[in-house]
N, C-alpha and C positions, 0 to 999 in steps of 0.2 A: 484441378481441385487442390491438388499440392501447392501451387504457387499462389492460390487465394489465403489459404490460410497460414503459408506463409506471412505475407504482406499483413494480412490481420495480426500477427501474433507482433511482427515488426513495429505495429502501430499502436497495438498496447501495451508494449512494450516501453516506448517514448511515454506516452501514457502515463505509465504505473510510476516511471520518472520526476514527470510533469507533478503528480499530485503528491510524491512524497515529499519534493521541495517546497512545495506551496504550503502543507501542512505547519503551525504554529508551533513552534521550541518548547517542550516540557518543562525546560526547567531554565532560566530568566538572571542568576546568579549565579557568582562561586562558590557561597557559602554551602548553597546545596552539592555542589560536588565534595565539599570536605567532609560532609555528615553523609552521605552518601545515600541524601533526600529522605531518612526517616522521617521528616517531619512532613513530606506527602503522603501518608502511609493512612495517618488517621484524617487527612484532610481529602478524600479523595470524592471529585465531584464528576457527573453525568457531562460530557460535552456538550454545549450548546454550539447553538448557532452556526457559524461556518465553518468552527473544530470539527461539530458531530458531520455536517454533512463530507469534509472532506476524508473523514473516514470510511463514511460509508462509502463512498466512492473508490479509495483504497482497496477498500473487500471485495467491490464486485468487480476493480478489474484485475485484480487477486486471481479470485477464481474463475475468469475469463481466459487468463493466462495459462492460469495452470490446464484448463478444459483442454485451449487450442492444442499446447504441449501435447498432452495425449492424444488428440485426434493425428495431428502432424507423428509422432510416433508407429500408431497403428495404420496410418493410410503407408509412410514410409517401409513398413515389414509385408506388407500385400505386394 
């Protein structure tokens, strides 16, 4: 059982990787690093399209990770 969720937590781990490099660059200029992006601040929009889904993909293997984490914890102290 240790060593399944091991290998899980390994595999989401590359995972969680995988999709934060895929995810699109906030911020596209320098200009925005010298203002230091106030002008996102009043312009801020809902993600579409493959931003939003790769988000949401982000979160759920978030808390897939973190879940494994503590099961691998509590099976490890038994």
């Amino acid at each position: 059982m240790y060593n399944t969720l091991l290998t899980l937590l390994i595999i989401v781990s590359v995972l969680i990787i995988i999709a934060v490099l895929m995810q699109p660059a906030k911020t596209d200029n320098a200009s925005s690093a010298l203002s230091g992006g106030a002008a996102d601040l009043f312009s801020k929009q809902k993600p579409r399209g493959f931003e939003a889904f790769m988000q949401k993909v982000t979160t759920v293997l978030g808390i897939a990770f973190f879940v494994l984490s503590l099961a691998l914890v509590y099976i490890s102290s038994k």
